[in-house]
C-alpha positions in Angstrom: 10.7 9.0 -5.3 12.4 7.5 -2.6 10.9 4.3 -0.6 11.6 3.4 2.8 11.6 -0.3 4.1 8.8 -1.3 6.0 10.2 -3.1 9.5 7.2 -4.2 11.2 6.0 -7.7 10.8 2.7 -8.2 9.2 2.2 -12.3 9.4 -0.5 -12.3 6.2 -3.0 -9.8 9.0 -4.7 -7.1 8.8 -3.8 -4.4 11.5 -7.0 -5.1 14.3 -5.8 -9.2 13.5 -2.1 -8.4 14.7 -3.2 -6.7 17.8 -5.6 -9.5 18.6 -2.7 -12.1 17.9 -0.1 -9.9 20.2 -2.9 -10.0 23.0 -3.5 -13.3 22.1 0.9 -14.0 23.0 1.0 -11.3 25.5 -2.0 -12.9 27.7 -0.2 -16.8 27.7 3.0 -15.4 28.0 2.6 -13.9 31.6 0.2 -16.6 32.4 2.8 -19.7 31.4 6.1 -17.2 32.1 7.0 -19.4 28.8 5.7 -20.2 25.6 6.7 -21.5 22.2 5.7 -19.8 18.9 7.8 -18.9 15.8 10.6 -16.5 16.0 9.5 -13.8 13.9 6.3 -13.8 16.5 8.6 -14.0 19.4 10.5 -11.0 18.2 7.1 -8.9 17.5 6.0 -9.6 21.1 9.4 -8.1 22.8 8.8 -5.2 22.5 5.2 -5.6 23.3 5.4 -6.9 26.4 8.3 -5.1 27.3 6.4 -1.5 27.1 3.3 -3.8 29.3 5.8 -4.8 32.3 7.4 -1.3 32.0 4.3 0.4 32.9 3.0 -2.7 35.5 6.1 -2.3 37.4 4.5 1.4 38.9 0.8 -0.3 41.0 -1.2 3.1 40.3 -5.0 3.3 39.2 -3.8 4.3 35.8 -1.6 1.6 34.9 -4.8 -0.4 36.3 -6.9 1.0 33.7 -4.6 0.8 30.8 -3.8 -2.8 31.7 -7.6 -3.4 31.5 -7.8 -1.5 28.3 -5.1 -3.6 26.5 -6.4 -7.1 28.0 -10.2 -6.4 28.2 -10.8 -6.4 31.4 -9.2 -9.7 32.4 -8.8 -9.3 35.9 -6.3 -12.3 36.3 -3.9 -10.7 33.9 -3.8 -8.0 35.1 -3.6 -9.1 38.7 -0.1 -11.1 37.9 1.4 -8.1 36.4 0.4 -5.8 39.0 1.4 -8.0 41.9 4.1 -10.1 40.8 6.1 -9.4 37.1 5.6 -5.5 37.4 7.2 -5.4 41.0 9.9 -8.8 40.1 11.5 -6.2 37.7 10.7 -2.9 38.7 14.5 -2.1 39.6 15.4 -3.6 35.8 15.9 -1.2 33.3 14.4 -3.3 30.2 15.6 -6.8 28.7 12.4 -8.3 30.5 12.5 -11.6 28.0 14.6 -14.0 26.7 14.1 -15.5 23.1 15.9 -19.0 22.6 16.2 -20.3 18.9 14.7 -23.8 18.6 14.8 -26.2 15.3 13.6 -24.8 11.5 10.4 -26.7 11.0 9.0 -26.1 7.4 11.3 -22.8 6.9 9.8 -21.3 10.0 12.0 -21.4 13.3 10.5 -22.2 16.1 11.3 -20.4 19.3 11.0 -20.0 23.3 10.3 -16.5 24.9 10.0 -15.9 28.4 10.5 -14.0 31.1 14.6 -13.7 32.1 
């Protein structure tokens, strides 16, 4: 029987915990435009937040709903990305975020992401 590698990141969560910690990123991400977490987090929130500003950059009631959906109804989220990051890169076609390598602390390396 033949296995296949697993390639998403667990971080020691259960699946509900992993969704709550990539809210958790995604929400002070596009308040602070810049945060500093590890870089195996950094590189499970691309692609997360990516898919978010992707579907922010079109201002429709949908996208309203499904923005309030993913964030709980935080209207001040979802304000910024309907207003200002959505429409900043609506003419971009991905590559939203930038991840800069910091120093290896403990085996882990730190990182910066934010917004390019």
């Amino acid at each position: 029987m033949a296995y296949t590698r697993k390639t998403k990141r667990v971080f020691g969560r259960g699946k509900d915990q992993k969704n709550a910690l990539m809210r958790s990123l995604a929400r002070s991400l596009v308040l602070n435009e810049k945060i500093k977490t590890t870089e195996a987090k950094a590189k499970s929130l691309r692609p997360f937040i990516e898919k978010i500003i992707t579907k922010s950059s079109s201002n429709s009631l949908s996208t309203v709903r499904n923005l309030n959906s993913i964030f709980y109804n935080d209207k001040k989220i979802v304000q910024k990305l309907t207003s200002e990051i959505g429409p900043k890169y609506k003419n971009r076609a991905g590559g939203y975020t930038r991840i800069i390598k910091l120093n290896n602390i403990g085996g882990r390396t730190e990182a910066i992401i934010e917004f390019v």
